[in-house]
C-alpha positions in Angstrom: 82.8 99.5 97.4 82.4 97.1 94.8 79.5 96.9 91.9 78.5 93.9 90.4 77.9 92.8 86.8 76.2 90.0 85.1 77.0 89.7 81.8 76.6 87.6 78.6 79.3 86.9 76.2 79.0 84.9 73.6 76.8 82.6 75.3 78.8 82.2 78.5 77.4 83.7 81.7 80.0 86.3 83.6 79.9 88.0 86.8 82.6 91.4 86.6 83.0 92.6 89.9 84.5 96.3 90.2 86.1 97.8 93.1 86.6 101.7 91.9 90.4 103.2 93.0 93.1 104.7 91.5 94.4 105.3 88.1 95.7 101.7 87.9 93.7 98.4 87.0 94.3 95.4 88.2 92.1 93.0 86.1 91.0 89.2 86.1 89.3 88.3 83.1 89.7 84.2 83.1 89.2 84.2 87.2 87.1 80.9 86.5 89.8 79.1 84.1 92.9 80.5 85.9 92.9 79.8 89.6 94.5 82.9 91.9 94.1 85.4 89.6 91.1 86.6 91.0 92.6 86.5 94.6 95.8 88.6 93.7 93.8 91.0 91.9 91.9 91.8 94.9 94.6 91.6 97.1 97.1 93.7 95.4 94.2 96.6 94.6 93.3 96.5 98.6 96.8 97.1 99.3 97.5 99.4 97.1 94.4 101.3 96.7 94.1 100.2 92.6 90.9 99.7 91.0 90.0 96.4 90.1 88.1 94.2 87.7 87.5 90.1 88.1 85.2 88.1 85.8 84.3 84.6 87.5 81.4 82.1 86.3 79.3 81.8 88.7 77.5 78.7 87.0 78.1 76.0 84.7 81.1 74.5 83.4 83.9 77.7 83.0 84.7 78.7 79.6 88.0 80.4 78.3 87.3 82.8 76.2 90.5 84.8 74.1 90.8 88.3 76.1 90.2 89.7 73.0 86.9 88.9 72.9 86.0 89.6 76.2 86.6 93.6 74.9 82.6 93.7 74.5 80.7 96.8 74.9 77.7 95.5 76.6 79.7 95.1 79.8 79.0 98.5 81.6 81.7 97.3 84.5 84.9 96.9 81.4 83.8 100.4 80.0 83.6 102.1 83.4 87.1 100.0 84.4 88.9 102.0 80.9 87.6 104.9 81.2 88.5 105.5 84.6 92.4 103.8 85.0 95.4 104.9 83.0 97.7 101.5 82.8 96.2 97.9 83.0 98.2 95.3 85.3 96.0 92.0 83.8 96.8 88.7 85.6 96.6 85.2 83.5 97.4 81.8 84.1 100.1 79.7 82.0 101.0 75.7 82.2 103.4 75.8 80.2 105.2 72.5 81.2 109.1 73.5 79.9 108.4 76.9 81.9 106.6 76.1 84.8 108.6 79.1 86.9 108.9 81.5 84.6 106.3 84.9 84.4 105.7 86.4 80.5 105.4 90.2 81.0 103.5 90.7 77.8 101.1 94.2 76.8 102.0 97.3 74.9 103.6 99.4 77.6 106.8 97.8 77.9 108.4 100.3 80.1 105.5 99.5 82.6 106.3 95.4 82.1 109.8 96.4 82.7 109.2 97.6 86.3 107.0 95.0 87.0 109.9 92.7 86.1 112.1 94.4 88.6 109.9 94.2 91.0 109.4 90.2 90.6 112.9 89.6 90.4 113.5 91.7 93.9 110.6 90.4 95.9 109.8 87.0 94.0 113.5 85.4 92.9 112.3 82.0 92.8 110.4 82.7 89.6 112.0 84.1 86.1 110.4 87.2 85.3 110.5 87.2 81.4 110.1 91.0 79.4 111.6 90.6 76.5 108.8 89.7 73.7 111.1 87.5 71.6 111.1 84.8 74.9 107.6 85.2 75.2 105.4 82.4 73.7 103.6 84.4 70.8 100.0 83.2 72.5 100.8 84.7 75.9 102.3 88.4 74.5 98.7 90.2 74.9 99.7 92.2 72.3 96.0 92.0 70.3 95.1 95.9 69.8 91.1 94.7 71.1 92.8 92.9 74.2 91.7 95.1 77.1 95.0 95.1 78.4 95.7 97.5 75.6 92.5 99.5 75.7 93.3 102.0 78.2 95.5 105.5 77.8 98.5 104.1 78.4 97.8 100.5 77.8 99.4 98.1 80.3 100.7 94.9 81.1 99.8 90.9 80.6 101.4 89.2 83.4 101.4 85.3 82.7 101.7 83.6 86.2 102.8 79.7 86.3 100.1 77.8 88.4 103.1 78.0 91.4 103.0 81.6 91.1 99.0 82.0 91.6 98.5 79.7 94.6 99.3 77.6 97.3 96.9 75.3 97.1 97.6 73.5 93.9 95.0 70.9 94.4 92.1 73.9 93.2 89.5 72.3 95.5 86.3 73.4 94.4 84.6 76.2 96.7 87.8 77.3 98.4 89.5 80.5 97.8 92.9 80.2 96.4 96.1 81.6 98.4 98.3 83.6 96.2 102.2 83.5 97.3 103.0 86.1 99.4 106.3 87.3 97.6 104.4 87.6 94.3 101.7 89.5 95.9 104.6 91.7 97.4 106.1 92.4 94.4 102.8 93.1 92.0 102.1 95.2 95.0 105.8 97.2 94.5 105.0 97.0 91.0 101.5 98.6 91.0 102.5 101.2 93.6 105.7 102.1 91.3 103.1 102.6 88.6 100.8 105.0 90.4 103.5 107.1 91.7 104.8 108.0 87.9 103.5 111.0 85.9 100.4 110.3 83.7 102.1 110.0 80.4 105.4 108.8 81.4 104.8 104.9 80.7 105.6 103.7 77.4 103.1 102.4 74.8 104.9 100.0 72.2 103.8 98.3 69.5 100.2 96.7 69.9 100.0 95.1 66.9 102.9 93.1 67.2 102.0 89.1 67.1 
């Protein structure tokens, strides 16, 4: 069952929505900036059994706030979300215009951004599933050690989706749902249950600080 959350951050009015399940997050914190997000998060944790966390704006124009500054303690939902998962699987939205099929795999655990890559490249070939930092455009690494991709035990991953890679309906009309791609959803959903089935300790955590 979900809870919901409104929330104020720095003047912008959020709703978090968390769905309680295992020890791995799926999160959405731009759901109003970065269309399908919010629709593969929810997915991916019903089929999988993951907890999961989505932000959306429920009024007014959307703002984009850094994730690292969405790492506010106010919000009762985020705290809750950290405590109770073990590895993070955060879903963003890129445009990047000279990469529009390629998918960063950002985040401190690195081993864990390593089997989502696997995953991506078995159920997903159409997109290039990118892991190595040094290819990663330094703004979509998710490295920041306040980004709450990186706030839970074992950290997690920052998975940077190309618009073609969130939905199937391009056009973002307003009101209507988004349709995630069903080979990406299969393969976050290999990914995520890959991630659940490992021992608690066995991902790697690597260097957060890292730009």
């Amino acid at each position: 069952m979900a809870r919901a959350e409104r929330v104020v951050i720095e003047g912008a009015e959020f709703a978090a929505s968390l769905t309680a399940g295992s020890g791995v997050g799926l999160l959405a914190l731009h759901a109003g900036t970065e269309g399908g997000t919010a629709e593969l998060a929810e997915e991916v944790a019903a089929r999988t059994g993951a907890t999961a966390l989505v932000f959306t704006q429920p009024a007014g124009d959307p703002v984009h706030l850094p994730s690292h500054r969405m790492a506010v303690d106010h919000c009762a939902a985020l705290r809750e979300f950290l405590a109770s998962v073990t590895v993070v699987v955060s879903l963003h939205g890129h445009l990047r215009r000279e990469t529009p099929r390629a998918v960063f795999l950002g985040g401190a655990n690195r081993e864990a951004a390593r089997v989502l890559g696997q995953e991506l490249t078995l159920y997903a070939p159409d997109f290039e599933a990118v892991t190595d930092l040094d290819a990663i455009p330094a703004g979509l690494r998710g490295l920041h050690p306040r980004n709450p991709v990186n706030l839970a035990a074992e950290a997690g991953v920052q998975v940077e989706l190309p618009l073609a890679a969130r939905t199937l309906r391009p056009g973002e009309v307003r009101g209507v749902p988004d349709l995630p791609p069903p080979s990406v959803a299969a393969a976050l959903t290999a990914g995520v249950e890959r991630l659940a089935a490992r021992p608690r300790g066995a991902a790697h955590r690597g260097p957060a600080a890292r730009p």
